[in-house]
Steps between C-alpha positions, in 0.01 A plus 500: 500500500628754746843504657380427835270216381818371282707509812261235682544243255707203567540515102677790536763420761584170361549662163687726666780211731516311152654809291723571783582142510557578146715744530719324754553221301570701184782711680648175612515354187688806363718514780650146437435533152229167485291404240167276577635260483800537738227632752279200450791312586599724816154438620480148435174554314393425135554814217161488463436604876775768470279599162162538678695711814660707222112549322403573832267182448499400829341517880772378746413313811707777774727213573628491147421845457784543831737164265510760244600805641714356746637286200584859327696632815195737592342480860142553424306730730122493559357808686157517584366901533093603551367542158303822589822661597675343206302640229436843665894536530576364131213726305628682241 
C-alpha cells in the first residue's frame, strides 16, 4: 500500500490517536511515578482496562477517548486539514 492510500484509512489514524494516547498516559505514569495499578485506581477503571489501553487493545468511544486525556492533564486537540494537501505537504 502506498503512503497516500495509507493516509485514507481510518485504520491508520486511529492507530495513530491510540499510540499518542499511549504515550500520554505513559509520561504520566512516570511523572507521578504510578504503577497499573495506581492508574487503574486514578481512573476508577479495572487493571485489566488500564492493561488493554497499555496493549493498545482498545477503540475508545471520543467521549472516553476526551475522559482519558483530560484525566491525564492533556487537552486533546482534533484538527481536521484536506487530505490532498496533507499528503502532498508530508511526502518524503
Amino acid at each position: 500500500m502506498q503512503r497516500e492510500e495509507l493516509l485514507k484509512q481510518p485504520a491508520y489514524w486511529t492507530a495513530k490517536v491510540q499510540c499518542e494516547l499511549y504515550r500520554q498516559v505513559e509520561e504520566y505514569m512516570q511523572l507521578y511515578n504510578m504503577n497499573r495499578k495506581q492508574l487503574a485506581e486514578y481512573l476508577g477503571c479495572s487493571q485489566g482496562y488500564v492493561t488493554q489501553l497499555l496493549n493498545g487493545d482498545f477503540d475508545h468511544k471520543l467521549s472516553k477517548f476526551f475522559e482519558l486525556s483530560l484525566a491525564v492533564n492533556k487537552i486533546p486537540r482534533i484538527t481536521f486539514e484536506d487530505a490532498d494537501e496533507y499528503i502532498a505537504s508530508n511526502s518524503k
